[in-house]
C-alpha positions as CSV (number, residue, x, y, z in Angstrom):
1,X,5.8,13.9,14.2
2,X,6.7,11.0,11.8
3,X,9.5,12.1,9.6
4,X,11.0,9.6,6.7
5,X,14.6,11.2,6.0
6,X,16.6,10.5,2.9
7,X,19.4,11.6,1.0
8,X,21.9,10.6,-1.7
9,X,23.7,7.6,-0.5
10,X,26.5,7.7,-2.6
11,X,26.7,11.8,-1.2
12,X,26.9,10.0,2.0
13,X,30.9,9.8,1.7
14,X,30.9,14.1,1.2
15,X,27.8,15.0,3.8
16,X,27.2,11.9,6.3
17,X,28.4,14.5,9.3
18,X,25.3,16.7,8.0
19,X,23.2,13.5,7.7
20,X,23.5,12.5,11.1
21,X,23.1,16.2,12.5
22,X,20.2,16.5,10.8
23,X,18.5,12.6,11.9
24,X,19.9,13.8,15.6
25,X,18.1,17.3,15.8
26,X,15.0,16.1,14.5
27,X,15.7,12.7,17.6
28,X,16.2,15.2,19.8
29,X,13.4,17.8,19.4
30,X,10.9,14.0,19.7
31,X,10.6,13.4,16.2
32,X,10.3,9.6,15.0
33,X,12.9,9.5,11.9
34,X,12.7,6.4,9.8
35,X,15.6,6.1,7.3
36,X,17.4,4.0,4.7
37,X,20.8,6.0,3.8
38,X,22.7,5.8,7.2
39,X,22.7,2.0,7.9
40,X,23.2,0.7,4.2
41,X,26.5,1.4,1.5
42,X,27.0,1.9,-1.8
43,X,27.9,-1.6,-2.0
44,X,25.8,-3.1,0.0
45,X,23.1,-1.6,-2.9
46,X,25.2,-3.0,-5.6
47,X,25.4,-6.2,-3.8
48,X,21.7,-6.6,-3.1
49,X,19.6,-9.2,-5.0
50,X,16.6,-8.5,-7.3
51,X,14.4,-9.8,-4.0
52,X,16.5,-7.7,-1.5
53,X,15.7,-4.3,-3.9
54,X,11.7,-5.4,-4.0
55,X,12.1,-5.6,0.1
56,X,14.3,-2.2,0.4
57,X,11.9,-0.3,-2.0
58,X,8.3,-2.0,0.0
59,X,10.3,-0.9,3.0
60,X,10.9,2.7,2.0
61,X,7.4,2.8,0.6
62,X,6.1,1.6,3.9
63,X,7.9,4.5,5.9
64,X,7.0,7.6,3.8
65,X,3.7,6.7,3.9
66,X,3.5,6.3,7.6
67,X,5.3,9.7,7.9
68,X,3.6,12.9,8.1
69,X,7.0,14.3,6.3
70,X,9.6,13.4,4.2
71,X,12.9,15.4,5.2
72,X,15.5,14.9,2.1
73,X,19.1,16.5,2.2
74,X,20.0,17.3,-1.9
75,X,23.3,18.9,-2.2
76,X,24.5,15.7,-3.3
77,X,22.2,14.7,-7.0
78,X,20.8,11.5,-6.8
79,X,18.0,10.0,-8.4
80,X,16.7,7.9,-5.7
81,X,16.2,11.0,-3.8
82,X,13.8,12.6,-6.2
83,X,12.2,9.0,-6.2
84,X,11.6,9.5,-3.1
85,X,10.2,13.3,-3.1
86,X,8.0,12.9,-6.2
87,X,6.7,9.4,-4.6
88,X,6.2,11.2,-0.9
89,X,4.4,14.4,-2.8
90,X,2.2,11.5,-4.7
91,X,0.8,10.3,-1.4
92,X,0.3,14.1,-0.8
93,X,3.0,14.4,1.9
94,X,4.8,17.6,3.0
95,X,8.7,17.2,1.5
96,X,11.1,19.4,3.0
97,X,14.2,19.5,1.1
98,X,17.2,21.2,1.9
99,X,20.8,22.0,0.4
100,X,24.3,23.8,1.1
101,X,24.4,27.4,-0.4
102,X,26.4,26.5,-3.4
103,X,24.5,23.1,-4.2
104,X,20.9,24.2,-5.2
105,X,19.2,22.0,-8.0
106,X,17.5,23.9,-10.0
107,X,14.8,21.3,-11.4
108,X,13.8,20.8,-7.5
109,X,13.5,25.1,-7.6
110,X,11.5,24.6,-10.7
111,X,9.0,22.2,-8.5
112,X,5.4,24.2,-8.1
113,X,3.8,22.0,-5.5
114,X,2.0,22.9,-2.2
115,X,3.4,20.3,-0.1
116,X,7.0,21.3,-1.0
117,X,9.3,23.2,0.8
118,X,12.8,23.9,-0.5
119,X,15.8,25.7,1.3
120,X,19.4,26.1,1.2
121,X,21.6,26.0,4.9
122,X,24.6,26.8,5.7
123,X,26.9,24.3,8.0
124,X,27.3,26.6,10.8
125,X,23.0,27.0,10.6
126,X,22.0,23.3,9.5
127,X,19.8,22.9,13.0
128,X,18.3,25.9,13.3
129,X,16.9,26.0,9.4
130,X,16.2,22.2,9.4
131,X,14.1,22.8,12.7
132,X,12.6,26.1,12.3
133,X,11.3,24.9,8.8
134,X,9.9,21.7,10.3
135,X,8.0,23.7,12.9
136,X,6.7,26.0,10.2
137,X,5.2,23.2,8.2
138,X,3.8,21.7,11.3
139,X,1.9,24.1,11.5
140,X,0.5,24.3,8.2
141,X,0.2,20.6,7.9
142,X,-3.5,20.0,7.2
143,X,-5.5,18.2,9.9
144,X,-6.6,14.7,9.4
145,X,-10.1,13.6,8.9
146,X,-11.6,10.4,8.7
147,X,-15.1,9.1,7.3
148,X,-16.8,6.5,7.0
149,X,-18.3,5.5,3.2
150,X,-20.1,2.8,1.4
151,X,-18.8,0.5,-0.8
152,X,-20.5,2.1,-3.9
153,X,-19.5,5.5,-2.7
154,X,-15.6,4.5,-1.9
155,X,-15.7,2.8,-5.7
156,X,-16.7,5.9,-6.8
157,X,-14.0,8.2,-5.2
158,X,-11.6,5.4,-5.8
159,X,-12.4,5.5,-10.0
160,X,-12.7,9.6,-10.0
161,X,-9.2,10.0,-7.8
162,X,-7.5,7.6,-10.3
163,X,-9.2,9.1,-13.5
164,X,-8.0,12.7,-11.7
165,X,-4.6,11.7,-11.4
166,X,-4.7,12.0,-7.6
167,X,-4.9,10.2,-4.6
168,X,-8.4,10.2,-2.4
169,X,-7.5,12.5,-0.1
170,X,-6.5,15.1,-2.7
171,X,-9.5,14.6,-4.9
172,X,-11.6,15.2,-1.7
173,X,-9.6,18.4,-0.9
174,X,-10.1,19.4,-4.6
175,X,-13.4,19.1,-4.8
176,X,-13.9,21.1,-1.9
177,X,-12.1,23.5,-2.5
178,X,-14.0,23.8,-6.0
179,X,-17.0,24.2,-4.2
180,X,-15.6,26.6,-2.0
181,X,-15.0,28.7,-4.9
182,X,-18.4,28.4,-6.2
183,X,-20.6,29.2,-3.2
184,X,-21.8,32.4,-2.6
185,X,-23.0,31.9,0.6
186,X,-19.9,30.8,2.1
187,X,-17.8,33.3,0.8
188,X,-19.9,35.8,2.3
189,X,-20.2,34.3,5.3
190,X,-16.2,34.0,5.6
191,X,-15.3,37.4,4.7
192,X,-14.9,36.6,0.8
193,X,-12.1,33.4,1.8
């Protein structure tokens, strides 16, 4: 699986042993990590030039939207981390996000969102609840599917997606599931699903 990982980089100088555990198990198990938090500094960010922040940002863009799941460790509060979650959820990814016992946020318990996952670790337990939750959500994930439309009829879901508020895929979804709801025969034909 494709996993983006982030997590505060100024949090980096408290947790950057749990950083790298977390970027190693995930290696280790064959996940493809992309990240931006271990190779860079709080002053090489400071440093950067308005060009350099455009590049960083397309770059980060680029990667959770290639990844099938954004991993993001939030004991330490940063807003670039919650960028990146509400950003990832946007594109309809699957965000786990995890924190120590004592360093829960509550506005990310607060977050009501299918695709989210939140859950406090412990150090001595950091592997086994980073991995067994990525293996739970793997297996939720939903299952791609791709079609082929016309122009008119990909202008069309283009204009209703952004007048929903949603991406494509999640309009699609939406609308199935709507119909779903509404069809009789399918419900009984599915044992009332």
């Amino acid at each position: 699986m494709n996993i983006h990982f982030t997590a505060s980089l100024t949090g980096k100088k408290i947790y950057e042993k749990s950083y790298l555990r977390m970027v190693d198990a995930m290696c280790k198990v064959g996940h493809r990590v992309t990240e931006a938090v271990l190779t860079r500094s709080v002053r090489m960010v400071l440093n950067q030039t308005r060009e350099e922040n455009i590049q960083i940002y397309s770059k980060i863009r680029s990667q959770i939207e290639n990844s099938d799941l954004l991993v993001a460790e939030t004991s330490y509060p940063s807003v670039a981390v919650g960028f990146e979650i509400m950003m990832a959820l946007n594109l309809g990814k699957q965000v786990l996000a995890l924190h120590l016992c004592d360093k829960n946020s509550p506005l990310l318990e607060g977050v009501n969102d299918k695709h989210f996952y939140y859950f406090k670790y412990e150090e001595i337990n950091l592997e086994t609840v980073l991995l067994n939750n990525i293996k739970t959500i793997e297996a939720d994930m939903d299952v791609r599917f791709n079609f082929l439309l016309s122009k008119e009829l990909l202008s069309r879901l283009d204009w209703m997606a952004k007048k929903s508020g949603v991406n494509k895929s999640e309009y699609v979804r939406q609308q199935i599931e709507k119909d779903m709801r509404r069809n009789k025969r399918y419900k009984n034909n599915n044992g009332g699903a």
